[in-house]
KOLNURO-783246 format. One line per 4 residues: their letters; for each residue x, y, z negated of C-alpha. Coordinates in steps of 0.25 Angstrom, whole numbers. Each point is the difference from the previous one (the first is absolute). Layout:
# KOLNURO-783246
A) X Y Z | ...
This chain:
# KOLNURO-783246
XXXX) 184 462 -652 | 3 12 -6 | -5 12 4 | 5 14 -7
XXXX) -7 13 2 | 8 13 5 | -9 11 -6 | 3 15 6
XXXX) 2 6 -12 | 11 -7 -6 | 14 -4 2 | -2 -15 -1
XXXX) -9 -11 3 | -9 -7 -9 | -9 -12 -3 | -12 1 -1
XXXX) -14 -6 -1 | -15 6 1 | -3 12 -10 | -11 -6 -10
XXXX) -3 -13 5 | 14 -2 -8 | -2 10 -11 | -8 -6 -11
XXXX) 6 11 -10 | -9 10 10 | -11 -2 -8 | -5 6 -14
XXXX) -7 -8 -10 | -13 4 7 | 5 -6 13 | 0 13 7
XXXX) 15 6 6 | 7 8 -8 | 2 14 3 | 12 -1 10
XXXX) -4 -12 6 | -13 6 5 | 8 9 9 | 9 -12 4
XXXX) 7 6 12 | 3 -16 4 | -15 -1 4 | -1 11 10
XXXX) 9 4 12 | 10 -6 8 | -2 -13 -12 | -15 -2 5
XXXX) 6 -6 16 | 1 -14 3 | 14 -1 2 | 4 7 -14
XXXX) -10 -10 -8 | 5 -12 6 | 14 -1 -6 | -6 4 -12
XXXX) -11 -10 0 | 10 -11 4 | 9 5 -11 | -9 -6 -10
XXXX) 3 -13 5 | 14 0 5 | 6 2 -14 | -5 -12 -5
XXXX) 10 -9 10 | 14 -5 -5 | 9 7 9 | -6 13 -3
XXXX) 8 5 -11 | 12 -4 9 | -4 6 13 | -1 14 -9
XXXX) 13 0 -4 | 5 -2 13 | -10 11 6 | 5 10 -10
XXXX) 15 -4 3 | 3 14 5 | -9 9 -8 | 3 10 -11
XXXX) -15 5 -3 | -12 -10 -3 | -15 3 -1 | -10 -11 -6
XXXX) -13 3 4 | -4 11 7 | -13 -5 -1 | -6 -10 -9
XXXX) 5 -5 -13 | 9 -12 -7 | -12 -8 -2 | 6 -14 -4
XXXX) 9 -5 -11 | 5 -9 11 | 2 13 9 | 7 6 -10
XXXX) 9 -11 -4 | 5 0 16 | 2 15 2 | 10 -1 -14
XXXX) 8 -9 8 | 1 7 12 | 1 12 -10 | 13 -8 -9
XXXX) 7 -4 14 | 0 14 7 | 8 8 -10 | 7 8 12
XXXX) -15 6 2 | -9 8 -6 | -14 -5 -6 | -12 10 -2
XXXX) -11 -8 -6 | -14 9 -2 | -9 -9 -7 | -13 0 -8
XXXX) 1 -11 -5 | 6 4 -13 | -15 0 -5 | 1 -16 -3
XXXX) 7 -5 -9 | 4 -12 8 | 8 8 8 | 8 7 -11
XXXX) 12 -9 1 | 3 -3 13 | -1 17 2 | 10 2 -11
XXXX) 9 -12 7 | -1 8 13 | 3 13 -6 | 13 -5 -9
XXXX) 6 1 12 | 9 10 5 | -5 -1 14 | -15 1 -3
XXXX) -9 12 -4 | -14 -7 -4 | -11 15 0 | -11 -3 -6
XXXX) -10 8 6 | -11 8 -9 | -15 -2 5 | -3 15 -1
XXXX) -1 12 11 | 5 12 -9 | 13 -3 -7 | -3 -10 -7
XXXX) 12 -9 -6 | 2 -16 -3 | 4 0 -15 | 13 -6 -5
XXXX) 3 -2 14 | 17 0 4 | -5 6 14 | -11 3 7
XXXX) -10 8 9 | -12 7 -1 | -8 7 11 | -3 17 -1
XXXX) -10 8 9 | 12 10 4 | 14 6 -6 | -7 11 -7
XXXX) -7 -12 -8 | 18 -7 -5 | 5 3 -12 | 13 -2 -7
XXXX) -2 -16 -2 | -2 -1 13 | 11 -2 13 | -9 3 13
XXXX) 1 -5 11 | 6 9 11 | -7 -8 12 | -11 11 3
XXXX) 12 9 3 | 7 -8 9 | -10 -4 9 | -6 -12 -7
XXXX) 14 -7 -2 | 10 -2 -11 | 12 3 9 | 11 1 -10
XXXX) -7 -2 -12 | 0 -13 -8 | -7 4 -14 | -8 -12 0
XXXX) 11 -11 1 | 8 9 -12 | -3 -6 -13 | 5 14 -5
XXXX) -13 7 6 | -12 -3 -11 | -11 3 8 | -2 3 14
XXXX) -13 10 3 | -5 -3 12 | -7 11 7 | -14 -7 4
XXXX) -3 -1 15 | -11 -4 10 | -15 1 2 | -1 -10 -10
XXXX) 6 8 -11 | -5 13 3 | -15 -7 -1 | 3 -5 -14
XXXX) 6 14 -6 | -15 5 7 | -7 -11 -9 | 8 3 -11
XXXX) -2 15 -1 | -14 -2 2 | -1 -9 -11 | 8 10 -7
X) 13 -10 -2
């Protein structure tokens, strides 16, 4: 069955699964979370309650059934805008291979793929595939806290402690002035937008720039 999340902030629904246990690009070569994944805000809050994991956890599970890539099509029948993952990561070649489909027979609507998984080679083709297409933004999202941006990347996002710290590369996010939400914008699903700054929130976050500057990082 398939079961799409709604989140607050945004203009769209989205798909989702749990935030690390499907993020293997999380990780640096030591095994410890990258910067940005440390103040993960998928693993604190409202995402912590029972009845937001469970669509999530089953998620992981439901995309692996034959009608799947059908029944998304039919769910996105009426919608303009489209998040993947809100929270976790596009884990699975064989996930990935399904969300290009859904992706390739929804052209009326509007694909925003954040992703990590740019970091495996693996996943190099099926993400150029995905993002040829004039409906589909693919972001890949730096690992850093301060600004930092994915090389040679098309589009992307990184993650700043507050507007003060933007430059001029960056397009920020305008959510922390429009009580949390996107309202009218749609930077993220532009392929003209490079990269989106997004301002960092949460206790989670606020704990890491601590850690960070007492480490002097």
């Amino acid at each position: 069955m398939i079961k799409l999340s709604k989140p607050s902030k945004m203009p769209c629904k989205s798909w989702s699964l749990e935030a690390l246990d499907t993020c293997p690009a999380s990780t640096d070569s030591n095994g410890d979370l990258v910067p940005a994944c440390v103040g993960c805000y998928a693993t604190d809050g409202n995402y912590r309650f029972p009845n937001v994991k469970a669509p999530r956890v089953s998620n992981k599970q439901d995309w692996k059934r034959d009608e799947w890539v059908n029944e998304m099509v039919e769910e996105l029948d009426t919608e303009r805008y489209f998040r993947w993952f809100d929270s976790g990561d596009l884990y699975s070649l064989g996930l990935a291979e399904k969300v290009l489909q859904v992706m390739q027979a929804t052209p009326w609507c509007k694909h925003w793929l954040p992703t990590r998984m740019h970091k495996f080679d693996k996943f190099g083709a099926i993400l150029a595939t995905m993002d040829a297409l004039e409906n589909v933004v693919v972001r890949l999202s730096s690992d850093g806290v301060n600004g930092e941006v994915v090389e040679n990347a098309r589009n992307s996002s990184t993650i700043i402690q507050t507007v003060q710290h933007s430059n001029a590369a960056l397009s920020v996010c305008p959510a922390g002035d429009q009580d949390g939400k996107c309202k009218k914008c749609r930077q993220c699903w532009s392929k003209d937008i490079k990269t989106v700054a997004y301002i960092a929130h949460g206790r989670k976050m606020a704990k890491q720039y601590k850690n960070l500057i007492a480490v002097g990082g």
